[in-house]
N, CA and C atoms as a LAMMPS dump frame, in Angstrom:
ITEM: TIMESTEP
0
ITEM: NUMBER OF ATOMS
537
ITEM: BOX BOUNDS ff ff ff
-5.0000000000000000e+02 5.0000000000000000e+02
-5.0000000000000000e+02 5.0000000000000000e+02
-5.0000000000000000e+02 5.0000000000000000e+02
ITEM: ATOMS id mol type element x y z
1 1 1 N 0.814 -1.187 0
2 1 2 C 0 0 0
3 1 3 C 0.868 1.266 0
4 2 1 N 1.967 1.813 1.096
5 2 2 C 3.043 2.697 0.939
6 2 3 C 3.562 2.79 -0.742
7 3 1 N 4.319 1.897 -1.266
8 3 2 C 4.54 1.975 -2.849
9 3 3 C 3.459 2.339 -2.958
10 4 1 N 2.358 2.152 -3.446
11 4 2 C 1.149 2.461 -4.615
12 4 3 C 0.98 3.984 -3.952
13 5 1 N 1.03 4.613 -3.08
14 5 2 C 1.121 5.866 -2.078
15 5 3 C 2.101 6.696 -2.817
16 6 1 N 2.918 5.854 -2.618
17 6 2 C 4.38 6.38 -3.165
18 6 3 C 4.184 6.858 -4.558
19 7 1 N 3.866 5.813 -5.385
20 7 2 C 3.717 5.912 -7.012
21 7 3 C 2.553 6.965 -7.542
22 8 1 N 1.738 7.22 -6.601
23 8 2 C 0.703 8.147 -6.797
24 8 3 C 1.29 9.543 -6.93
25 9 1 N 2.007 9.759 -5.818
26 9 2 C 2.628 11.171 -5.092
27 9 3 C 3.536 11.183 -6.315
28 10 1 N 4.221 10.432 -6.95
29 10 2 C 5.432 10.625 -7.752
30 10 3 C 4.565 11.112 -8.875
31 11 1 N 4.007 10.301 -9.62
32 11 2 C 3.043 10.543 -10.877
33 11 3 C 2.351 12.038 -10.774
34 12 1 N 1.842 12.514 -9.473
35 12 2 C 1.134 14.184 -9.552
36 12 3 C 2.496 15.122 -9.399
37 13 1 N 3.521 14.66 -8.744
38 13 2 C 5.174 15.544 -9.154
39 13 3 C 5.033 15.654 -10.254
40 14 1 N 5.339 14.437 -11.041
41 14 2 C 5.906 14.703 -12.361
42 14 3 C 4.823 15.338 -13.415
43 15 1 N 3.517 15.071 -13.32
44 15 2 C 2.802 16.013 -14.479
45 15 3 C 2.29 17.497 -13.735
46 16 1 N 2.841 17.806 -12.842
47 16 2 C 2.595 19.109 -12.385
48 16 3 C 1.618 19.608 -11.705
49 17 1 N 0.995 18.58 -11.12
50 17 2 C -0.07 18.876 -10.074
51 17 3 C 0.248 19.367 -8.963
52 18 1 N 1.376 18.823 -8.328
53 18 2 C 2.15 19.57 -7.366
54 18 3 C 3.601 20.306 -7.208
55 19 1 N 2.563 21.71 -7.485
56 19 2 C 3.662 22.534 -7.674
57 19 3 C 4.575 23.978 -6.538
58 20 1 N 4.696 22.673 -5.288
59 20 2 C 5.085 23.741 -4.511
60 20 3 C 6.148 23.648 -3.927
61 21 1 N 6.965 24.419 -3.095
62 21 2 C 8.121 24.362 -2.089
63 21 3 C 8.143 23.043 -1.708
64 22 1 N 9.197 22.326 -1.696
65 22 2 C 8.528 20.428 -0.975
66 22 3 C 10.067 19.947 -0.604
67 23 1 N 10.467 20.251 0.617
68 23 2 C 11.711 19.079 1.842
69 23 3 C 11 18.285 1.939
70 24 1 N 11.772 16.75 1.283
71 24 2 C 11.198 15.726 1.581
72 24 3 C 11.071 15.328 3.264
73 25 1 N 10.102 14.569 3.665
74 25 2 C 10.064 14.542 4.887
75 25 3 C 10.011 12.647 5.116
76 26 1 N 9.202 11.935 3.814
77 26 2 C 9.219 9.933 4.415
78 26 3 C 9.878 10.001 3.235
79 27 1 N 11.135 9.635 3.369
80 27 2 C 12.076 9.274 1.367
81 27 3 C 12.238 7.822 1.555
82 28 1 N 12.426 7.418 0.735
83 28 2 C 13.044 5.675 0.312
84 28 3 C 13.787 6.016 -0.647
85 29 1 N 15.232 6.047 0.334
86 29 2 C 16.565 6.466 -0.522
87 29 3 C 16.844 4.954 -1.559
88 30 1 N 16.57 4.102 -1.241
89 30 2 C 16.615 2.928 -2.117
90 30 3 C 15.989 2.971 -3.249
91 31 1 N 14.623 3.419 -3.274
92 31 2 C 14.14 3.594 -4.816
93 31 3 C 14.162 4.742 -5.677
94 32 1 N 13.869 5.946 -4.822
95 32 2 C 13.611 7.298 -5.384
96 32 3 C 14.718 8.198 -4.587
97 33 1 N 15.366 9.442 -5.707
98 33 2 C 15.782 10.199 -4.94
99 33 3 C 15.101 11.147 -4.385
100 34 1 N 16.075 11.661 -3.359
101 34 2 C 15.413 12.813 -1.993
102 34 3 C 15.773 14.199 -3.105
103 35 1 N 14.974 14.445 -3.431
104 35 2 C 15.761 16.241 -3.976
105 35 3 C 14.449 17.673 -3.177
106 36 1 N 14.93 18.607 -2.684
107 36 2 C 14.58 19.421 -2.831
108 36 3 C 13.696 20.704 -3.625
109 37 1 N 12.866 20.512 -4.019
110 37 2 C 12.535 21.548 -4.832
111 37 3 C 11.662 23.151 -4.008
112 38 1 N 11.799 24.368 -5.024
113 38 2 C 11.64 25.133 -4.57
114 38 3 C 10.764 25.344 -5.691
115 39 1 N 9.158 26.393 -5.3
116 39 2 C 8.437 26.89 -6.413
117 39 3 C 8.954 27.971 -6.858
118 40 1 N 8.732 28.504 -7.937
119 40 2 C 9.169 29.438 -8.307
120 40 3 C 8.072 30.034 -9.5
121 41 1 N 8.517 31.454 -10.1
122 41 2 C 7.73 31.722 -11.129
123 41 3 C 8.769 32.207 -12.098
124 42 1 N 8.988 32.03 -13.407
125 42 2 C 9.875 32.978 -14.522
126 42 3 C 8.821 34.036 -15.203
127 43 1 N 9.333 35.033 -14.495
128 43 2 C 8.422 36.485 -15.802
129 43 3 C 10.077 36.481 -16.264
130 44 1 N 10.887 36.486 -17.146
131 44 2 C 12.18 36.573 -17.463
132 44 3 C 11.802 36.971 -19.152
133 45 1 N 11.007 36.683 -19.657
134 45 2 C 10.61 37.08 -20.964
135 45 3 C 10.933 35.585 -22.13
136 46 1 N 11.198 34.993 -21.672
137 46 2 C 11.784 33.352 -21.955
138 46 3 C 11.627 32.505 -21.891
139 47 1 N 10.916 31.536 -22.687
140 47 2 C 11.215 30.345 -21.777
141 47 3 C 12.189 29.616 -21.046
142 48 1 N 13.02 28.616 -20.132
143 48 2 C 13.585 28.134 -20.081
144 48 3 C 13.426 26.656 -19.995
145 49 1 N 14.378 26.042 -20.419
146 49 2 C 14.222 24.791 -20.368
147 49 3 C 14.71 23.46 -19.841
148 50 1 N 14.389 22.21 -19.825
149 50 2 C 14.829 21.676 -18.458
150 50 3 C 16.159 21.108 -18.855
151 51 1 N 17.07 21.409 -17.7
152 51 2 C 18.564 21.326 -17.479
153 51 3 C 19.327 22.334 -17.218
154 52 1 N 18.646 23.414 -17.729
155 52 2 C 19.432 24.414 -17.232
156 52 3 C 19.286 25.252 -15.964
157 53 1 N 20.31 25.797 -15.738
158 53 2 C 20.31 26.547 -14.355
159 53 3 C 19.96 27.963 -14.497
160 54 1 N 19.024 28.123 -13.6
161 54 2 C 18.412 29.411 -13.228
162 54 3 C 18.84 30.138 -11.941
163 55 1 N 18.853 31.422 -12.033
164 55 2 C 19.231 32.381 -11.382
165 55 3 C 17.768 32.946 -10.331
166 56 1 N 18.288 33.411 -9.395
167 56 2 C 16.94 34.469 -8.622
168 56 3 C 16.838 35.896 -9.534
169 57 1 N 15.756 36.265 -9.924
170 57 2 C 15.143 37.618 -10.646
171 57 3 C 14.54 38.274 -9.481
172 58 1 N 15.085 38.564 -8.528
173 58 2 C 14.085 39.465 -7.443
174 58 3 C 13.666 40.021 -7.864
175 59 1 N 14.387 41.277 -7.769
176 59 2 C 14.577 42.789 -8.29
177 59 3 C 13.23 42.8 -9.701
178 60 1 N 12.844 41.738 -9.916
179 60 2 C 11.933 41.745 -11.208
180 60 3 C 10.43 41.269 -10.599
181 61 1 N 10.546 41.179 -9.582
182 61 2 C 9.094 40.321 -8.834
183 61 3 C 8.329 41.672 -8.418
184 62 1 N 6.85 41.727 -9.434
185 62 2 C 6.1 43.109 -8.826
186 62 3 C 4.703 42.763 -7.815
187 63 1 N 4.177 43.472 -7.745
188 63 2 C 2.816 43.553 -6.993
189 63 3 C 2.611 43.762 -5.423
190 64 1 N 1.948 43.352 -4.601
191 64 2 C 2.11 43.546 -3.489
192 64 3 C 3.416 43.445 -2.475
193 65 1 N 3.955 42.163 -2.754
194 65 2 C 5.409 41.956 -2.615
195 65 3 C 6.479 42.032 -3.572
196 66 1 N 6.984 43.504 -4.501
197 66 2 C 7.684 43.518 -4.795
198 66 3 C 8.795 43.201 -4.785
199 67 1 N 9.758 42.598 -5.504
200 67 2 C 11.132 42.714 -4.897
201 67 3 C 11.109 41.168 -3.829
202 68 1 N 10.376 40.773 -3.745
203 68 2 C 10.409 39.342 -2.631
204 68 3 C 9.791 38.242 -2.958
205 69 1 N 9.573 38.385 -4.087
206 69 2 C 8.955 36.568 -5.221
207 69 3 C 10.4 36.188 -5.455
208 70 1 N 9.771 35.024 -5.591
209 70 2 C 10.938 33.92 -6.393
210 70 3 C 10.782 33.682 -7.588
211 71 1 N 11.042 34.855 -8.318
212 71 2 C 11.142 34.773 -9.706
213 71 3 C 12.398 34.692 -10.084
214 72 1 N 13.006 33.859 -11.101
215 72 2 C 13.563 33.42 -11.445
216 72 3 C 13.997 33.552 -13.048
217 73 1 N 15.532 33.313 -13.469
218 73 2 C 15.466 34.015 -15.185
219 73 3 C 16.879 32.638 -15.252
220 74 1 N 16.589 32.857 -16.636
221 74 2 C 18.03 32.011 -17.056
222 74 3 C 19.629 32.265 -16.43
223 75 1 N 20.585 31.913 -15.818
224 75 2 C 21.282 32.329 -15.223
225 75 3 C 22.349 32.922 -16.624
226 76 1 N 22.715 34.064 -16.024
227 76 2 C 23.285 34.785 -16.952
228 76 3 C 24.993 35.005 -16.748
229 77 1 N 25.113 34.883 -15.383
230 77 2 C 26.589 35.024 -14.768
231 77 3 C 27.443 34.063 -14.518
232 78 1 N 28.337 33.891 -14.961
233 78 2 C 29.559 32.636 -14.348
234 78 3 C 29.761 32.531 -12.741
235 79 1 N 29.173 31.411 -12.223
236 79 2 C 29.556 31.191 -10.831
237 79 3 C 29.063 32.476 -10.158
238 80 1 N 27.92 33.195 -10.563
239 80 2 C 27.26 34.061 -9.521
240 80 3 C 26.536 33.632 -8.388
241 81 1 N 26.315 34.547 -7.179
242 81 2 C 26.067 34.543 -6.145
243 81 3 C 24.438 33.961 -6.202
244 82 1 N 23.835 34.478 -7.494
245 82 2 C 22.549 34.361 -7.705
246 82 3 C 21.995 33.11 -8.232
247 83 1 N 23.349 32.015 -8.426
248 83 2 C 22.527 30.876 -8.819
249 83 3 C 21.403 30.308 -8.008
250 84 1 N 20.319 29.985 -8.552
251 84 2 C 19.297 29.022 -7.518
252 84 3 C 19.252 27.65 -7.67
253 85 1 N 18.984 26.7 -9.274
254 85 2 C 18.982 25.741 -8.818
255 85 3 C 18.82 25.34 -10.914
256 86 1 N 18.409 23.946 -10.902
257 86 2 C 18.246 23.552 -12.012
258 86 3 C 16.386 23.376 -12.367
259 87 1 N 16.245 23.57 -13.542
260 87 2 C 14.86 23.188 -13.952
261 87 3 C 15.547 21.868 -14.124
262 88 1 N 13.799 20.815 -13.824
263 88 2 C 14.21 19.505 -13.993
264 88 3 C 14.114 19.104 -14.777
265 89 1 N 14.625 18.03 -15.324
266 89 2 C 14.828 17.489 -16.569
267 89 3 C 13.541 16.851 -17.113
268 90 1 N 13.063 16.858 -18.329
269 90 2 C 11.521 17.061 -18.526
270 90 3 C 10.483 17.814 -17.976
271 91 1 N 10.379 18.952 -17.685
272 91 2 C 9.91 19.972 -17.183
273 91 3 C 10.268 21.61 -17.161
274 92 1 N 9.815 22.309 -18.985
275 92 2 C 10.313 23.071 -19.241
276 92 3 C 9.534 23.798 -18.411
277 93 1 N 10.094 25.425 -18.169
278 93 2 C 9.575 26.232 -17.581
279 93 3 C 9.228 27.54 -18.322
280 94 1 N 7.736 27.588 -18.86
281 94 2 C 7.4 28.666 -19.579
282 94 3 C 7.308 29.976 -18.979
283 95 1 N 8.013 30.488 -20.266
284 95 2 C 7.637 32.181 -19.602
285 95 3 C 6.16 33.061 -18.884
286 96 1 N 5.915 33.393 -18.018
287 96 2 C 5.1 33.962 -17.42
288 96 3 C 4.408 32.312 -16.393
289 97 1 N 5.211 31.12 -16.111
290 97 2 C 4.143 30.384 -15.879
291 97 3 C 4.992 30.113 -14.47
292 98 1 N 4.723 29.444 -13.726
293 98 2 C 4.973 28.769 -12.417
294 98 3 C 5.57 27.323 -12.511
295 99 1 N 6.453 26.782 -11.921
296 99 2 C 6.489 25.538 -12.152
297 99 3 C 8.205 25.196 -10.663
298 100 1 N 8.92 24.532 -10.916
299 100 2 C 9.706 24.117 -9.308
300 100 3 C 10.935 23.99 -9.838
301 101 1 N 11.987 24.215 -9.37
302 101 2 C 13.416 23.997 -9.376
303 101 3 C 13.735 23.176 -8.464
304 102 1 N 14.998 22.283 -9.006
305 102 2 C 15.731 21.521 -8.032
306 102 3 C 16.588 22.46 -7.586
307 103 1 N 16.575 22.87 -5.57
308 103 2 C 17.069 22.937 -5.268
309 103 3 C 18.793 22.401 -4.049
310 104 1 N 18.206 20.983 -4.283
311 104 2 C 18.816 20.233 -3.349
312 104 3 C 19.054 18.783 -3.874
313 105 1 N 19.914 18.433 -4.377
314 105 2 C 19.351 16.792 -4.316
315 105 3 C 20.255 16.819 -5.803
316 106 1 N 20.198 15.153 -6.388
317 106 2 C 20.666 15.172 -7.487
318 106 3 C 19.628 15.468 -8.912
319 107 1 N 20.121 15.775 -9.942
320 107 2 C 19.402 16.848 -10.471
321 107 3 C 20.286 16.395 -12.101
322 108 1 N 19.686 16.46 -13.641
323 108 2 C 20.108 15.865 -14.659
324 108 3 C 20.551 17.871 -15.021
325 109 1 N 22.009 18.199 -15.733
326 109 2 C 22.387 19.513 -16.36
327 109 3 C 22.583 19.271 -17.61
328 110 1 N 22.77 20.383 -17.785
329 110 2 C 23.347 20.43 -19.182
330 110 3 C 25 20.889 -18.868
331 111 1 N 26.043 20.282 -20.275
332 111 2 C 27.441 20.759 -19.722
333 111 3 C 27.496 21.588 -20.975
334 112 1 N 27.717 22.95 -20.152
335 112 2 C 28.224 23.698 -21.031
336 112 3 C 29.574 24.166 -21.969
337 113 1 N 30.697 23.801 -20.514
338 113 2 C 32.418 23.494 -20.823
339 113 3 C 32.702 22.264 -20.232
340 114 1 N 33.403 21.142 -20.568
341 114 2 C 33.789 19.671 -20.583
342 114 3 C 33.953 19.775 -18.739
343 115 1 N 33.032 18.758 -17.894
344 115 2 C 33.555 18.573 -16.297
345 115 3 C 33.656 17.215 -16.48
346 116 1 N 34.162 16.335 -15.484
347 116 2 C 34.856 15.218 -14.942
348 116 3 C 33.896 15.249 -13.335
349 117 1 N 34.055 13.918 -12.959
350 117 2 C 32.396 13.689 -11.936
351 117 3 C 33.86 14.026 -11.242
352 118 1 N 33.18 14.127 -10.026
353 118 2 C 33.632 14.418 -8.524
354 118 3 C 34.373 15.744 -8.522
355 119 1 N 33.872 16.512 -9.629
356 119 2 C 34.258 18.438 -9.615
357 119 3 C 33.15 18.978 -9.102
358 120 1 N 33.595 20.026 -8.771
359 120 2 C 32.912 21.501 -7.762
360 120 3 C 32.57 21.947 -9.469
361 121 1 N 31.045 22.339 -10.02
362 121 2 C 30.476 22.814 -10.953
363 121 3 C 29.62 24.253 -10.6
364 122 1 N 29.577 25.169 -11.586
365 122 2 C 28.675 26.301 -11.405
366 122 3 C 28.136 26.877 -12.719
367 123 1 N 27.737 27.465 -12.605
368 123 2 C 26.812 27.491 -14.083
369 123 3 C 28.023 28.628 -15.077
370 124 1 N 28.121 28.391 -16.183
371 124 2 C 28.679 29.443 -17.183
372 124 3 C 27.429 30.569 -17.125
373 125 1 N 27.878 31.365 -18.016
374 125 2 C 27.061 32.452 -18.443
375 125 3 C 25.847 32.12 -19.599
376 126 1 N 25.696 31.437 -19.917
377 126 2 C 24.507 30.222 -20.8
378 126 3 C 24.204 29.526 -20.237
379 127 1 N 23.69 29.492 -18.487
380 127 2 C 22.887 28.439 -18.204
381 127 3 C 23.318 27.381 -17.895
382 128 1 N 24.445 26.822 -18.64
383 128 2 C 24.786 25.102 -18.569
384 128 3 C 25.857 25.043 -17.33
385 129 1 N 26.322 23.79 -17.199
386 129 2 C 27.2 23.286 -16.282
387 129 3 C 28.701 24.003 -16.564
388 130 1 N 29.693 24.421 -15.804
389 130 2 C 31.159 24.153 -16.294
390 130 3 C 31.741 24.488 -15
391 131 1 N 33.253 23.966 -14.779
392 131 2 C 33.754 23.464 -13.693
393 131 3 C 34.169 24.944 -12.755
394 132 1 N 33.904 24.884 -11.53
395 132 2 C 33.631 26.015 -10.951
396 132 3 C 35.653 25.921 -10.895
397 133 1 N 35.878 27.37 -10.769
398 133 2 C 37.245 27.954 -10.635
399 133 3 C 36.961 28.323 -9.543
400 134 1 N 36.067 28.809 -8.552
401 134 2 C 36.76 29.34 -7.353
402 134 3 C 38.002 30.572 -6.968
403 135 1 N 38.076 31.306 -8.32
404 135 2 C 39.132 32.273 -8.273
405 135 3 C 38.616 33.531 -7.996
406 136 1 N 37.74 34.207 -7.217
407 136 2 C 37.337 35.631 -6.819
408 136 3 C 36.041 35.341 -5.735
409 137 1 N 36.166 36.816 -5.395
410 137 2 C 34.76 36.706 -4.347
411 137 3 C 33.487 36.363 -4.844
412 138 1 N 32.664 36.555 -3.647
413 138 2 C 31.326 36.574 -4.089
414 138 3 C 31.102 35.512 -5.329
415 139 1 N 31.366 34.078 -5.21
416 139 2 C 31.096 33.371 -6.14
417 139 3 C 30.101 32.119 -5.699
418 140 1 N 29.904 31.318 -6.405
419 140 2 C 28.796 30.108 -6.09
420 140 3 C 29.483 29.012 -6.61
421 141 1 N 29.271 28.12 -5.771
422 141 2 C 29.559 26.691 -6.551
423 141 3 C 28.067 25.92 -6.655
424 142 1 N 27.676 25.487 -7.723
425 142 2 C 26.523 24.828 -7.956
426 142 3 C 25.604 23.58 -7.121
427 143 1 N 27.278 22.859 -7.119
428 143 2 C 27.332 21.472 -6.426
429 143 3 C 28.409 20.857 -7.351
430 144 1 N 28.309 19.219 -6.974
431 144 2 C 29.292 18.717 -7.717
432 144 3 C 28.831 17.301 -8.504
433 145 1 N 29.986 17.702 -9.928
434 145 2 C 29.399 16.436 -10.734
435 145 3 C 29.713 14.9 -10.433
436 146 1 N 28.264 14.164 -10.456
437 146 2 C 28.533 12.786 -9.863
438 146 3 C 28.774 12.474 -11.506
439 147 1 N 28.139 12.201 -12.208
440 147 2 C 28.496 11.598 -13.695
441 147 3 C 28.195 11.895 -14.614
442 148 1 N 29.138 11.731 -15.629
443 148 2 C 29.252 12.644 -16.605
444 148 3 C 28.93 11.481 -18.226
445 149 1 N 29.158 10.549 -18.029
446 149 2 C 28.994 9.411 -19.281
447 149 3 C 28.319 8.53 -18.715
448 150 1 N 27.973 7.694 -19.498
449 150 2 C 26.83 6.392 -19.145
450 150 3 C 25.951 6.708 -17.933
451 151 1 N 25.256 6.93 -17.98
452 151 2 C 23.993 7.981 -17.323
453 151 3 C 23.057 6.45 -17.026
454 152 1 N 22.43 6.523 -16
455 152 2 C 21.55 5.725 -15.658
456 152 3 C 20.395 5.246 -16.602
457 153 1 N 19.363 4.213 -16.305
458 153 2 C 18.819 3.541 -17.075
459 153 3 C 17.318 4.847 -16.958
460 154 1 N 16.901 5.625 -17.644
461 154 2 C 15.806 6.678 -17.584
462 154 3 C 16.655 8.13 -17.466
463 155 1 N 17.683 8.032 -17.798
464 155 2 C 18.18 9.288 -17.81
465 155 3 C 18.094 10.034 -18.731
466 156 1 N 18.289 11.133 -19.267
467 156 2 C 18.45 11.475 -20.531
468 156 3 C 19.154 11.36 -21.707
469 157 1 N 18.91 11.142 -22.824
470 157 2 C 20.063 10.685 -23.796
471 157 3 C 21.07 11.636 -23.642
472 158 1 N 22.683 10.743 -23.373
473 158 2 C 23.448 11.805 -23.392
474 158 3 C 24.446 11.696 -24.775
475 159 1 N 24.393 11.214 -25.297
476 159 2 C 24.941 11.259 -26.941
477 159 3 C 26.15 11.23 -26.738
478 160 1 N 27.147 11.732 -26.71
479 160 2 C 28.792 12.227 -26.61
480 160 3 C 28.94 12.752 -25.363
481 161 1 N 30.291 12.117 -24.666
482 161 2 C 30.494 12.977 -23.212
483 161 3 C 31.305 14.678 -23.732
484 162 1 N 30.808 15.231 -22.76
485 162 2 C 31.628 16.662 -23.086
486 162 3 C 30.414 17.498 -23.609
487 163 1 N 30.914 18.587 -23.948
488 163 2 C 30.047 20.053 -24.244
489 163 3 C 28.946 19.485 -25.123
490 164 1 N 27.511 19.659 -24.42
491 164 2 C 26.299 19.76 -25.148
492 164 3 C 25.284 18.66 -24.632
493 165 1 N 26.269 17.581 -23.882
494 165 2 C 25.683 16.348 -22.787
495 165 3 C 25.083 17.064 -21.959
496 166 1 N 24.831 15.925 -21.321
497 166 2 C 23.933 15.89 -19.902
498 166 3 C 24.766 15.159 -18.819
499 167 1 N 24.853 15.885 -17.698
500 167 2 C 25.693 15.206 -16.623
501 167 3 C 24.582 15.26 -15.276
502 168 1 N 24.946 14.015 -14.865
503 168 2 C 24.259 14.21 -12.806
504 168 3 C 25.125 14.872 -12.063
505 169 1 N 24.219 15.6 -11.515
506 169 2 C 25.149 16.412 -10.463
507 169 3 C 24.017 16.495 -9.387
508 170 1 N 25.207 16.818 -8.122
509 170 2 C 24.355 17.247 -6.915
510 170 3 C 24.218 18.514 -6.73
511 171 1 N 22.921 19.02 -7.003
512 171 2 C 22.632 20.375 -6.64
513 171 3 C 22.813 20.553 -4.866
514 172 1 N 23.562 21.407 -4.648
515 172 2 C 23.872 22.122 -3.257
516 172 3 C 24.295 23.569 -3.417
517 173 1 N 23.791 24.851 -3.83
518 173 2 C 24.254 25.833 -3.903
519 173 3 C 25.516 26.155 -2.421
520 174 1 N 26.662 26.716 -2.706
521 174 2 C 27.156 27.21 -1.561
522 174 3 C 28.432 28.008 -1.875
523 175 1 N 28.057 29.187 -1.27
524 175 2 C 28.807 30.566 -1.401
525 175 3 C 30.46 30.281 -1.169
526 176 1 N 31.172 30.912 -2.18
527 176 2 C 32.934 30.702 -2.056
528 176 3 C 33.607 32.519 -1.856
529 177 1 N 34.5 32.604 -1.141
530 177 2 C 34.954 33.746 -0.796
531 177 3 C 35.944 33.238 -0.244
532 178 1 N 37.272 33.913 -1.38
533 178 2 C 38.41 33.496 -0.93
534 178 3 C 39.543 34.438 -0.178
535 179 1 N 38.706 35.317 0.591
536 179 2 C 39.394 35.632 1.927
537 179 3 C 39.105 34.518 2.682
């Protein structure tokens, strides 16, 4: 009965019935992963689409709470402070619409410059994956890549390893400052 519970809750995730803030709280690390997601909305003028990494758009969130939505835009900066998280993989995120980011957990990218699993990753300036440098303040590391070739059985086709694949990584945003 729990599985068929289970398989229910998974099935309204994935076609978008439930679309909100969600820390897992009963996981079965054995079958399903634990990831984090955060709701969000893109007014960014764009669609975006799933794998890539998105940025926070505060400063762009209007109405009663200006300035304090979680709106969200294509990430535009190398290893900025503002990364948030990845759209998930099959689950584009239309412009003006609502829908959840992985914020925590493992999560399918796109590679934008060639990484190797067990690197510290952060987003290029296009959204995709590439290997975080860690060379100035105020920077972000994404998380880090678990794998980069032969991708699990439901993963996404990853065609060729290197620029334009798909790699697993663990989303963990966390701030670098090298004072």
């Amino acid at each position: 009965m729990r599985k068929l519970l289970l398989s229910i809750l998974a099935v309204l995730f994935i076609v978008g019935i439930a679309n909100a803030t969600s820390i897992p709280v009963g996981v079965d690390p054995k079958n399903y992963p634990a990831v984090w997601t955060e709701a969000v909305y893109n007014g960014s003028g764009s669609s975006i689409t799933s794998g890539y990494i998105v940025q926070w758009d505060f400063d762009a969130s209007t109405g009663d709470f200006a300035d304090q939505c979680n709106w969200v835009k294509l990430n535009a900066t190398d290893e900025g402070v503002w990364q948030a998280g990845v759209v998930p993989y099959g689950r584009n995120l239309a412009d003006g619409d609502s829908g959840s980011i992985i914020v925590k957990g493992p999560a399918y990218a796109l590679v934008g410059t060639a990484v190797v699993a067990d690197q510290l990753v952060a987003s290029n300036a296009n959204g995709k994956i590439s290997p975080f440098d860690g060379g100035a303040n105020d920077e972000t590391a994404l998380g880090v890549a678990i794998r980069i070739t032969s991708l699990a059985t439901g993963a996404p086709d990853n065609g060729a390893a290197g620029v334009g694949a798909w790699a697993l990584i663990y989303v963990e945003p966390s701030r670098y400052d090298e004072n």
